[in-house]
LOTI-678518 format. One line per 3 residues: number of its first residue (from 0); their letters; for each residue x, y, z of N, C-alpha, C. Coordinates in steps of 0.001 Angstrom, whole numbers, plus 500000, padded with zeros to 6 digits. Each point is the difference from the previous one (the first is absolute). Layout:
N
NUM = A = X:Y:Z:X:Y:Z:X:Y:Z  ...
***
This chain:
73
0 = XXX = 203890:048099:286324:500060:499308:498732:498886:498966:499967  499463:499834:498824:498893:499526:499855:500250:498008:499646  498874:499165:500173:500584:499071:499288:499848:499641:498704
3 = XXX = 501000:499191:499636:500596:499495:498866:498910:499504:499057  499486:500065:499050:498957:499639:499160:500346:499958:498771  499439:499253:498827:500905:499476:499093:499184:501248:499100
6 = XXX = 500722:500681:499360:500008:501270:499200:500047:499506:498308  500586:499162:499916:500117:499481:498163:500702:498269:499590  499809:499655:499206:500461:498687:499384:501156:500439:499502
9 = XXX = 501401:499525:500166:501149:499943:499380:499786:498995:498613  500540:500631:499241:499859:498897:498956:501040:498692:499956  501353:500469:500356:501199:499091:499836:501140:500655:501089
12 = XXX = 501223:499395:500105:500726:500612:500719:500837:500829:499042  500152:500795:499550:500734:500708:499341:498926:501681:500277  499309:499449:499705:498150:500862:500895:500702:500657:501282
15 = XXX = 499632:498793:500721:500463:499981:501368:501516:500573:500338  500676:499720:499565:501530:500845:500425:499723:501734:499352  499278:499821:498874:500282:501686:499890:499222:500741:500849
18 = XXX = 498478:499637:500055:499195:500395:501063:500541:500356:501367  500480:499134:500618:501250:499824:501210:500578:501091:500184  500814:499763:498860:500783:501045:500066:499849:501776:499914
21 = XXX = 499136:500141:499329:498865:501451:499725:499594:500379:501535  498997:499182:500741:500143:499676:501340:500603:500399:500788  501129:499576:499801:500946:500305:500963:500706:500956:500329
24 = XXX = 500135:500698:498360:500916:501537:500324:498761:501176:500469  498910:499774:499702:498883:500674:500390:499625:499617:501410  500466:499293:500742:499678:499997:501397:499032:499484:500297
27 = XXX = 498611:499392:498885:498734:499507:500061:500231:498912:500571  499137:499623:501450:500432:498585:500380:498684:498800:499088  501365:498922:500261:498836:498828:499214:500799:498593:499874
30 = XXX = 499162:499556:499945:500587:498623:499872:500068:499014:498540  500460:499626:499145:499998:499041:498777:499723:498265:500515  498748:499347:499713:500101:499229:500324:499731:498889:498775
33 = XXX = 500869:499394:500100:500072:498318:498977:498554:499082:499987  499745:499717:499081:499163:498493:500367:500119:498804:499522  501681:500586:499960:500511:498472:499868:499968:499274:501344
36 = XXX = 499715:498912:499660:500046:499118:501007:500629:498034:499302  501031:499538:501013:500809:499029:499114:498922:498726:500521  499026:499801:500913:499251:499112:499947:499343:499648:498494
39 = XXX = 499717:501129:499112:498931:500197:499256:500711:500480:498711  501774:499500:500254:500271:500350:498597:499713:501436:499286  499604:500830:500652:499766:501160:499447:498531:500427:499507
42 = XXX = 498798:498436:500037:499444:500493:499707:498992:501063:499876  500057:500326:501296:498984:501383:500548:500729:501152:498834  500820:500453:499870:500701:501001:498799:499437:499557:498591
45 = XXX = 499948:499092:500030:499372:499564:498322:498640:500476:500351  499472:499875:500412:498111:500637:500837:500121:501638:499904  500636:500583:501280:499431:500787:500456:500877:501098:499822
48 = XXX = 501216:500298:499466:501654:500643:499612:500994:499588:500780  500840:500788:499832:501157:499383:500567:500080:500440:501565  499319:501134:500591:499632:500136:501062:499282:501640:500005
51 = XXX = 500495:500324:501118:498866:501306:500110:500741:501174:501665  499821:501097:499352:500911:501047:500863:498710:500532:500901  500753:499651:501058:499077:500170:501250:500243:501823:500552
54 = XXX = 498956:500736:500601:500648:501505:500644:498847:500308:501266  500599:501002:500547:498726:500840:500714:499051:500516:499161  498201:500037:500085:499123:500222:499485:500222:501833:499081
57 = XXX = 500974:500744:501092:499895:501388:499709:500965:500023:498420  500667:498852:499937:501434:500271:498719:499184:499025:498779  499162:499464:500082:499038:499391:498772:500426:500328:499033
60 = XXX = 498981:501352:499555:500143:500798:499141:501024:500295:499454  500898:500436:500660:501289:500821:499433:500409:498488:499699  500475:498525:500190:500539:498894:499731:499338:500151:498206
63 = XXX = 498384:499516:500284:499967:499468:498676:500588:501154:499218  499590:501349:500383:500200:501169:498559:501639:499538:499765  501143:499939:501153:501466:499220:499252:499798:498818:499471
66 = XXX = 499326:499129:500345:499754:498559:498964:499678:500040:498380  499095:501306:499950:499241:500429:498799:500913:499920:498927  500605:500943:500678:501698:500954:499498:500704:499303:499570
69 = XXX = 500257:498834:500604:501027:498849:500015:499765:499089:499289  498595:500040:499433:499361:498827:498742:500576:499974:499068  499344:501729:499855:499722:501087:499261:501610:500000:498627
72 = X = 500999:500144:500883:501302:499863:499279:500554:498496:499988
***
């Protein structure tokens, strides 16, 4: 398994839980990561999104084309 590299910008958590969840029944490994941070009040998310889904380099592709999908509707 390859390492973890950030594959796309989550927009919000509602993003993030469905993404997750898509993820998960598909077996694709990956990680959802926040940028929230409570030093900063959140502000890195007002910047940069609400965070960003991390994977192995080989599942990229197939991530964003489900992200697309997931705009998309």
């Amino acid at each position: 398994m390859g390492q973890y590299l950030k594959v796309a910008v989550i927009d919000n958590e509602i993003e993030a839980q469905i993404i997750k969840d898509i993820l998960l029944k598909q077996d694709i490994p990956h990680e959802v990561k926040s940028y929230h941070s409570t030093a900063f009040d959140g502000l890195f998310q007002l910047q940069n999104g609400w965070g960003a889904v991390m994977a192995p380099e080989e599942y990229h592709q197939e991530i964003r084309e489900i992200l697309s999908e997931l705009r998309k509707s």
